[in-house]
TIVO-2410 file (N, C-alpha, C; in nm, 3 decimals):
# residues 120
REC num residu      c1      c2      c3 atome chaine
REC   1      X   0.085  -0.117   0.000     N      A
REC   1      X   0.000   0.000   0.000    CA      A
REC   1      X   0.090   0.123   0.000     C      A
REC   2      X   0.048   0.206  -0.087     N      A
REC   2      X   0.142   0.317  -0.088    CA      A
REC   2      X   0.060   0.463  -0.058     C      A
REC   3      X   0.078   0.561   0.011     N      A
REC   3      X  -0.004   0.635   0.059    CA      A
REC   3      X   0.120   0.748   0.037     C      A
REC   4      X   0.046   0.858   0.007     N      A
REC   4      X   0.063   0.997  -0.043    CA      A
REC   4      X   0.080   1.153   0.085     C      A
REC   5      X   0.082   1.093   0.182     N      A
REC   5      X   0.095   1.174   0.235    CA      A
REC   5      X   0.179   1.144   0.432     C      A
REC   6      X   0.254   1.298   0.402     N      A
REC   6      X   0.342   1.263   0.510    CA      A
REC   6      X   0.342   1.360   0.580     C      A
REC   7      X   0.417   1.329   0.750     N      A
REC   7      X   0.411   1.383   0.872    CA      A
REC   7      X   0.544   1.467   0.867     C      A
REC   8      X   0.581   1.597   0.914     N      A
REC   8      X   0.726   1.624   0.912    CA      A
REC   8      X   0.737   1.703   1.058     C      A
REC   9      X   0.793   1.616   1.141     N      A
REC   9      X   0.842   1.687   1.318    CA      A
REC   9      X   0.982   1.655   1.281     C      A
REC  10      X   0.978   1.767   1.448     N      A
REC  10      X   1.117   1.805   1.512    CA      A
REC  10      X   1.112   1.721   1.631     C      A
REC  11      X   1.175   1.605   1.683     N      A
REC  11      X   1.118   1.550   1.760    CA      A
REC  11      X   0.986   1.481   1.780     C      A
REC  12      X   0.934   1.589   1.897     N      A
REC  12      X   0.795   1.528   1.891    CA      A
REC  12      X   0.698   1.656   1.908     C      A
REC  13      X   0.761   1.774   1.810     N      A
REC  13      X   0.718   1.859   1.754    CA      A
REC  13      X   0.624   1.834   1.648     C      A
REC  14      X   0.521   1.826   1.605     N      A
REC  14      X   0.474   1.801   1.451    CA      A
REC  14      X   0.477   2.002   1.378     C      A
REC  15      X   0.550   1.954   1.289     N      A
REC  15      X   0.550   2.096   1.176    CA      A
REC  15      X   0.458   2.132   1.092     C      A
REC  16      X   0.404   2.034   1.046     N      A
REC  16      X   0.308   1.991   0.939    CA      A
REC  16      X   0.301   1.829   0.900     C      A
REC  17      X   0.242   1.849   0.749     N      A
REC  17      X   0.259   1.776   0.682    CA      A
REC  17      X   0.221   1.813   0.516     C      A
REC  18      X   0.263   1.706   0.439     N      A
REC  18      X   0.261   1.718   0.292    CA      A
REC  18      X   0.189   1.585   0.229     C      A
REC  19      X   0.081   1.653   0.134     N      A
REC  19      X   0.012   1.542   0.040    CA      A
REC  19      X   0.058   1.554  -0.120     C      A
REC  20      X   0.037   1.469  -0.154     N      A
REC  20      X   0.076   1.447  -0.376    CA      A
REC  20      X  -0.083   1.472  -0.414     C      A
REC  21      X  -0.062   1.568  -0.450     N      A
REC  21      X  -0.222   1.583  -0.505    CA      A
REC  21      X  -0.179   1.498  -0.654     C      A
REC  22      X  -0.343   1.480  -0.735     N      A
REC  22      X  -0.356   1.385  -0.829    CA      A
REC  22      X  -0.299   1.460  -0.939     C      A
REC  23      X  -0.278   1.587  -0.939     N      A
REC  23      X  -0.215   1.638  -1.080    CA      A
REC  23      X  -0.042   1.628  -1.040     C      A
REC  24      X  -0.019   1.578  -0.927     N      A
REC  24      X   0.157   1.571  -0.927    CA      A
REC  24      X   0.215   1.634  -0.830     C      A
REC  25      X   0.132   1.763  -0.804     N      A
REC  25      X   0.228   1.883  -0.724    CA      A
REC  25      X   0.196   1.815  -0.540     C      A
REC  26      X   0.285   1.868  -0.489     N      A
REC  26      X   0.262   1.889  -0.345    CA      A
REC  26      X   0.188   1.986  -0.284     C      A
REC  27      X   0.142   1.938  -0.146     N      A
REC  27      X   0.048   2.066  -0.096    CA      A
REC  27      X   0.121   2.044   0.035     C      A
REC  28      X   0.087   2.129   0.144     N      A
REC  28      X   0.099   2.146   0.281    CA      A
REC  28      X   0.066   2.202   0.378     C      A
REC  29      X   0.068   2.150   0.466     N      A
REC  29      X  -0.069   2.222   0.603    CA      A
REC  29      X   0.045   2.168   0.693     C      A
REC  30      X  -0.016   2.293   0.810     N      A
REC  30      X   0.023   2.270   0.961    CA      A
REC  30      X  -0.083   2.224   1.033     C      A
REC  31      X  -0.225   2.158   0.961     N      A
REC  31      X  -0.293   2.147   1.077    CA      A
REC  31      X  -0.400   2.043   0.975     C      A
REC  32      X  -0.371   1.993   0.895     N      A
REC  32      X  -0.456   1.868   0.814    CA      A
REC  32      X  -0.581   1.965   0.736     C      A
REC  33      X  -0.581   2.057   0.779     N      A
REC  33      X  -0.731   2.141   0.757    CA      A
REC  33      X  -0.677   2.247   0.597     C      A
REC  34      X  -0.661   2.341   0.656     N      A
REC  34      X  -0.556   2.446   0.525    CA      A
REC  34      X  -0.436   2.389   0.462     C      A
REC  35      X  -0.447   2.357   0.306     N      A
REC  35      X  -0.359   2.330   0.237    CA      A
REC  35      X  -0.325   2.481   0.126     C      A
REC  36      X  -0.152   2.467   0.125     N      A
REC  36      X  -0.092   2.547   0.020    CA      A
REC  36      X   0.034   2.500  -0.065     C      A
REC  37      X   0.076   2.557  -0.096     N      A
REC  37      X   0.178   2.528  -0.153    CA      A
REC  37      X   0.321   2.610  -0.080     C      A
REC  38      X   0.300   2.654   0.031     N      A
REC  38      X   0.427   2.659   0.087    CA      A
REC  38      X   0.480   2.594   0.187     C      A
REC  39      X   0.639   2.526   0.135     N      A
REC  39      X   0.687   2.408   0.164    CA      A
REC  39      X   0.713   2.419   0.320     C      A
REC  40      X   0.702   2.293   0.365     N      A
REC  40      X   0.756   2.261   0.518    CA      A
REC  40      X   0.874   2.153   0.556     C      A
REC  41      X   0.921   2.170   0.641     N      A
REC  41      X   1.037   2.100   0.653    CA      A
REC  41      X   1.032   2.059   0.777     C      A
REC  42      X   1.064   1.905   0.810     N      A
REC  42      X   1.083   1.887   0.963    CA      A
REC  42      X   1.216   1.780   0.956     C      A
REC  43      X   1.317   1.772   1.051     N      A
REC  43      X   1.445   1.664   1.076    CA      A
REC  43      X   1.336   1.520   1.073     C      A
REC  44      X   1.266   1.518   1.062     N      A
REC  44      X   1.197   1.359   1.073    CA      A
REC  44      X   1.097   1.360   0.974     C      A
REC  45      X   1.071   1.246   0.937     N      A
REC  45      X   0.921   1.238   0.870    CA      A
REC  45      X   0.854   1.128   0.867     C      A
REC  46      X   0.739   1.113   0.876     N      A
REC  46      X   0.679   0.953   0.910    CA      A
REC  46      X   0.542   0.922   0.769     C      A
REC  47      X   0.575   0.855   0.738     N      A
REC  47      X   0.449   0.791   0.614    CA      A
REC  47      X   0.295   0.779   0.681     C      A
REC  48      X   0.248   0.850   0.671     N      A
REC  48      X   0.091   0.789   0.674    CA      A
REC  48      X   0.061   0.657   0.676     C      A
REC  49      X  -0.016   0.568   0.771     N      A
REC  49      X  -0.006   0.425   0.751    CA      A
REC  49      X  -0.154   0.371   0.704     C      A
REC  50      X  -0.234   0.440   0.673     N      A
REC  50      X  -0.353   0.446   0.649    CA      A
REC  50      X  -0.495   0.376   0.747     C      A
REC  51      X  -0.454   0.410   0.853     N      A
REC  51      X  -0.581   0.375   0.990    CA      A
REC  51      X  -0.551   0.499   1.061     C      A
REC  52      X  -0.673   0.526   1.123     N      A
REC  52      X  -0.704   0.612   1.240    CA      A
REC  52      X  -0.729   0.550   1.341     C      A
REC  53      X  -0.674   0.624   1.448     N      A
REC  53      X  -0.728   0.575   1.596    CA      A
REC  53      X  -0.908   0.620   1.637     C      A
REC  54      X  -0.911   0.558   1.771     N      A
REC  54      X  -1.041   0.550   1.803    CA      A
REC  54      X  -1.089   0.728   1.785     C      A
REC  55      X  -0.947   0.813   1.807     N      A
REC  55      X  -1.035   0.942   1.840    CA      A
REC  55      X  -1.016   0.992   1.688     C      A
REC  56      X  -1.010   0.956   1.592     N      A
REC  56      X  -1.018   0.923   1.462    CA      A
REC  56      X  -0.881   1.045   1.403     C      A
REC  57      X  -0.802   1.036   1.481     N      A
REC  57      X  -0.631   1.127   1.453    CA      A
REC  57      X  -0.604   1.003   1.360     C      A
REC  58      X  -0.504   1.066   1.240     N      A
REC  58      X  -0.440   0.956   1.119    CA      A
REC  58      X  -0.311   0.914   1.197     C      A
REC  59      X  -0.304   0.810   1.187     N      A
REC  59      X  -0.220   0.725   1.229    CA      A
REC  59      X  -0.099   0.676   1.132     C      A
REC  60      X   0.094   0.723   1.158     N      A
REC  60      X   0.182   0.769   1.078    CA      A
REC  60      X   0.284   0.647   1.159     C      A
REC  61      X   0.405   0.647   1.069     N      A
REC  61      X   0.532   0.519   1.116    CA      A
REC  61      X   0.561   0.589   1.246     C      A
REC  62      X   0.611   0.527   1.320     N      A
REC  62      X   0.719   0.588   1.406    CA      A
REC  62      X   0.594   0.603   1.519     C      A
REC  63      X   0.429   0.609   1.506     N      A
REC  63      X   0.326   0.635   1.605    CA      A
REC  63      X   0.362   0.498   1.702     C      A
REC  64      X   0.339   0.590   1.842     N      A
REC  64      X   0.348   0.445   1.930    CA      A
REC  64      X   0.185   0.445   1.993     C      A
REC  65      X   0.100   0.318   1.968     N      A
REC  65      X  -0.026   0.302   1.955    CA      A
REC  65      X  -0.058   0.226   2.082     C      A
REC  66      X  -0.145   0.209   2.166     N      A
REC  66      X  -0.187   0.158   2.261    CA      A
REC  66      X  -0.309   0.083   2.178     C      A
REC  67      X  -0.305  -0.064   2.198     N      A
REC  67      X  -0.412  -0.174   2.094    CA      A
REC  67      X  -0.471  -0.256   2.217     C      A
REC  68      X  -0.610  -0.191   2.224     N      A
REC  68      X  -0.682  -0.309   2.336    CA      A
REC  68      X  -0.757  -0.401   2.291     C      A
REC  69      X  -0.702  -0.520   2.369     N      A
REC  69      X  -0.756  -0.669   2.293    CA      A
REC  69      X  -0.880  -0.663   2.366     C      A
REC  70      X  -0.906  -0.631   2.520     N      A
REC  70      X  -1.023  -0.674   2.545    CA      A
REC  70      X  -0.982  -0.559   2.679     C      A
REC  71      X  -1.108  -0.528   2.809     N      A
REC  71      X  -1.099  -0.431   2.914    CA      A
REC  71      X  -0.965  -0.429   2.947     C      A
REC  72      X  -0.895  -0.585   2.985     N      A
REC  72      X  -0.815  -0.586   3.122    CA      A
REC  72      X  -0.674  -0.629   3.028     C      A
REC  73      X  -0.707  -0.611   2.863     N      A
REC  73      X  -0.548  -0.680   2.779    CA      A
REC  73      X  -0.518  -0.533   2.726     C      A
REC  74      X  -0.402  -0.471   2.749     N      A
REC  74      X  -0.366  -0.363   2.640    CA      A
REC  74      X  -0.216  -0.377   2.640     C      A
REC  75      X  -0.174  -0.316   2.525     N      A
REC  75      X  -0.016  -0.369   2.493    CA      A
REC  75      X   0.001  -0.185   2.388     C      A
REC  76      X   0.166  -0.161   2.383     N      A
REC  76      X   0.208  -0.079   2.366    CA      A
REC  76      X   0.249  -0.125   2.189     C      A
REC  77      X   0.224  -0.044   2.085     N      A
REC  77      X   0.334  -0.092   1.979    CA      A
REC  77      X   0.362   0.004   1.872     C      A
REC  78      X   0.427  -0.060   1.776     N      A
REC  78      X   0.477   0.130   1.736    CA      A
REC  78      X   0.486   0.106   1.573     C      A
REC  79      X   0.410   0.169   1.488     N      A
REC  79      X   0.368   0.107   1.338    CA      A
REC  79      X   0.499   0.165   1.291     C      A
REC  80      X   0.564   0.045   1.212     N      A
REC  80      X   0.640   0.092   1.108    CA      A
REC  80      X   0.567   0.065   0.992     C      A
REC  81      X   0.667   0.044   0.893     N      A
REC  81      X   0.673  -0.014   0.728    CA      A
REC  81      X   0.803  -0.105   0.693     C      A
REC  82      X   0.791  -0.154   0.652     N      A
REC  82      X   0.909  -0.250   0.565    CA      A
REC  82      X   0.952  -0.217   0.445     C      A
REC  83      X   1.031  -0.244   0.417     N      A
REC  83      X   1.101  -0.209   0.238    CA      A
REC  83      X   1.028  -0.217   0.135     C      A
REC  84      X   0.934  -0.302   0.146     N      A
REC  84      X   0.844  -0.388   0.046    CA      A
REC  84      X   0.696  -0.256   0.066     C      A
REC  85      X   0.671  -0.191   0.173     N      A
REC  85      X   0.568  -0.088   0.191    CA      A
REC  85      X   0.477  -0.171   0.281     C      A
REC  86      X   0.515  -0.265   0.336     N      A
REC  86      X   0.384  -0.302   0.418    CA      A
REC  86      X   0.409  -0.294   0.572     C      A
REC  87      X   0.304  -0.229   0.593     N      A
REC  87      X   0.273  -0.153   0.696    CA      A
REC  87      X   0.255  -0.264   0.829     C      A
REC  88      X   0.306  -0.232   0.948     N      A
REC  88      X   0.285  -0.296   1.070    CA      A
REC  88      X   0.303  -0.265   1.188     C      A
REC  89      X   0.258  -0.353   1.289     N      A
REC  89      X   0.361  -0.248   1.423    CA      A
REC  89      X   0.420  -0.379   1.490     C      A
REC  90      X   0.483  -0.305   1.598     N      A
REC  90      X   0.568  -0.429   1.694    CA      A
REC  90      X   0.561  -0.401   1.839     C      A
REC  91      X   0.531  -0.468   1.888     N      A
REC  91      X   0.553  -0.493   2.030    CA      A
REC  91      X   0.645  -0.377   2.068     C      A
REC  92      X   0.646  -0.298   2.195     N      A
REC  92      X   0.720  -0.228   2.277    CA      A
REC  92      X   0.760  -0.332   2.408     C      A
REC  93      X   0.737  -0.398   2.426     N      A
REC  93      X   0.744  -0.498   2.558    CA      A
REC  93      X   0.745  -0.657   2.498     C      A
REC  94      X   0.744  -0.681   2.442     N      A
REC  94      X   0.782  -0.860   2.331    CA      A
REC  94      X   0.833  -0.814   2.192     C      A
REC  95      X   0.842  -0.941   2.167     N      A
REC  95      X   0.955  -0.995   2.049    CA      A
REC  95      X   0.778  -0.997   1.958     C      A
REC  96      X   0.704  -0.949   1.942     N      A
REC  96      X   0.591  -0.912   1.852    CA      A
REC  96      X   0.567  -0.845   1.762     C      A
REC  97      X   0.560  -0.905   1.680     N      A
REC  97      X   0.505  -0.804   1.496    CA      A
REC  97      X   0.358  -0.861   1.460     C      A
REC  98      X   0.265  -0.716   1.417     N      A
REC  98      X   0.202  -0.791   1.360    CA      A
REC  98      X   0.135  -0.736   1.204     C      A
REC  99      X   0.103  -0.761   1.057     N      A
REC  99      X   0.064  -0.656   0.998    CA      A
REC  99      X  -0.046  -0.652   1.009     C      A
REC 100      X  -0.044  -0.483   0.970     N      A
REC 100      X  -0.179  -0.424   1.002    CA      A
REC 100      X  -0.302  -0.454   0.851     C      A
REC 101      X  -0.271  -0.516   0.792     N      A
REC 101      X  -0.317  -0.477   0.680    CA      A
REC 101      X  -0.357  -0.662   0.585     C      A
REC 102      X  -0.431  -0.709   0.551     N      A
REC 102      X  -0.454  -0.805   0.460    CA      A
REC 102      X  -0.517  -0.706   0.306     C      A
REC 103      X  -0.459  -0.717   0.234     N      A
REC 103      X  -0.455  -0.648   0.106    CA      A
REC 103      X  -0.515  -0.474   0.164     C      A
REC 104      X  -0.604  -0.445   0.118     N      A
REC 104      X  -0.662  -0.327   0.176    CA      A
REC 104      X  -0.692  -0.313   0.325     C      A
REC 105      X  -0.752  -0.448   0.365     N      A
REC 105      X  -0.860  -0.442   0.469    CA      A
REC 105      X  -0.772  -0.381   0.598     C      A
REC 106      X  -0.768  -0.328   0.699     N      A
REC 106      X  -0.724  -0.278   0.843    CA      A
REC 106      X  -0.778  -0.431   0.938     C      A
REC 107      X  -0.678  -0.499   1.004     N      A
REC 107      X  -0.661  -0.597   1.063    CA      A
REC 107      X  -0.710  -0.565   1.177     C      A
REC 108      X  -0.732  -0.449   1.225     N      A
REC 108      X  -0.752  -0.402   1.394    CA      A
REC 108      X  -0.893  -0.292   1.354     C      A
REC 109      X  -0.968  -0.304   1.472     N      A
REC 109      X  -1.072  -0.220   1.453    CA      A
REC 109      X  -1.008  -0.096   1.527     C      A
REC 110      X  -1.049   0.050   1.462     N      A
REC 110      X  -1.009   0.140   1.496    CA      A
REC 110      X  -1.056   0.187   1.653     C      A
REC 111      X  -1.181   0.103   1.696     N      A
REC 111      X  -1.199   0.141   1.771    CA      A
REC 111      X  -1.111   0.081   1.940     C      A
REC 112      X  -1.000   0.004   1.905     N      A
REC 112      X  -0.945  -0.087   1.969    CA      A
REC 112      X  -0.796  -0.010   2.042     C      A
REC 113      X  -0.810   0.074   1.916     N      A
REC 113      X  -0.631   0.154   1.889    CA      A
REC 113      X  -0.631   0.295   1.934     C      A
REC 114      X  -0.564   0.376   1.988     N      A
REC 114      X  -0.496   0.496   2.076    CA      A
REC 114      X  -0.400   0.517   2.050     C      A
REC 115      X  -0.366   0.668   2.002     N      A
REC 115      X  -0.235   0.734   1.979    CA      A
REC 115      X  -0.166   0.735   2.154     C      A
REC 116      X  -0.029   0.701   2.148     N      A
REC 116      X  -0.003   0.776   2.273    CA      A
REC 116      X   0.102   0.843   2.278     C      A
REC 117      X   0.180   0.876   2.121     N      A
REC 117      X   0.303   0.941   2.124    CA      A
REC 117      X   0.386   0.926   2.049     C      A
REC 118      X   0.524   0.954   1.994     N      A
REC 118      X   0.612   0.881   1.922    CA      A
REC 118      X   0.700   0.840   1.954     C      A
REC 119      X   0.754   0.766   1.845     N      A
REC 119      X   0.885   0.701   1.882    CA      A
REC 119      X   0.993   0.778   1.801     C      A
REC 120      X   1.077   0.842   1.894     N      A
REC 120      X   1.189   0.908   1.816    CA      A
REC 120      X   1.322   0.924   1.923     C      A
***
């Protein structure tokens, strides 16, 4: 899955971000809402992974996600990507990977998943 749009922080600053619109050019916003065409720059940048969390914020690599299996199961993990573009996260506390993704479909219900920060 390849997705068009990216996160650019300083840390755990967010600066903006940048989308590929369909005619080619880039756009950019500091706040997902107002897009222009003047460029942003951050020391980091994270890919869009294409799920939202429960409070429906877009969910980017490098996000470290809180995934509740059930009331009393929750586990820490932090979505990357692989070389190949497929998207996943891993365990913060085990030797755990899992992908997020069977062709299109989102493997985890959004309502399961919580931003809680990044990993940088």
């Amino acid at each position: 899955m390849t997705l068009d749009l990216i996160r650019y922080r300083n840390a755990n600053i967010i600066i903006g971000y940048r989308k590929k619109e369909k005619q080619g050019y880039y756009s950019y916003s500091k706040d997902l809402f107002w897009w222009s065409q003047n460029e942003l720059n951050g020391e980091i940048y994270d890919e869009y992974s294409g799920i939202k969390d429960k409070n429906n914020r877009e969910l980017f690599t490098n996000d470290i996600i809180e995934l509740s299996r059930s009331k009393d199961e929750k586990e820490e993990f932090i979505i990357k990507v692989d070389e190949t573009n497929l998207y996943y996260i891993e365990s913060i506390e085990s030797n755990k990977s899992y992908q997020l993704f069977a062709g299109d479909l989102c493997l985890f219900n959004k309502t399961d998943i919580q931003f809680i920060g990044f990993n940088y």
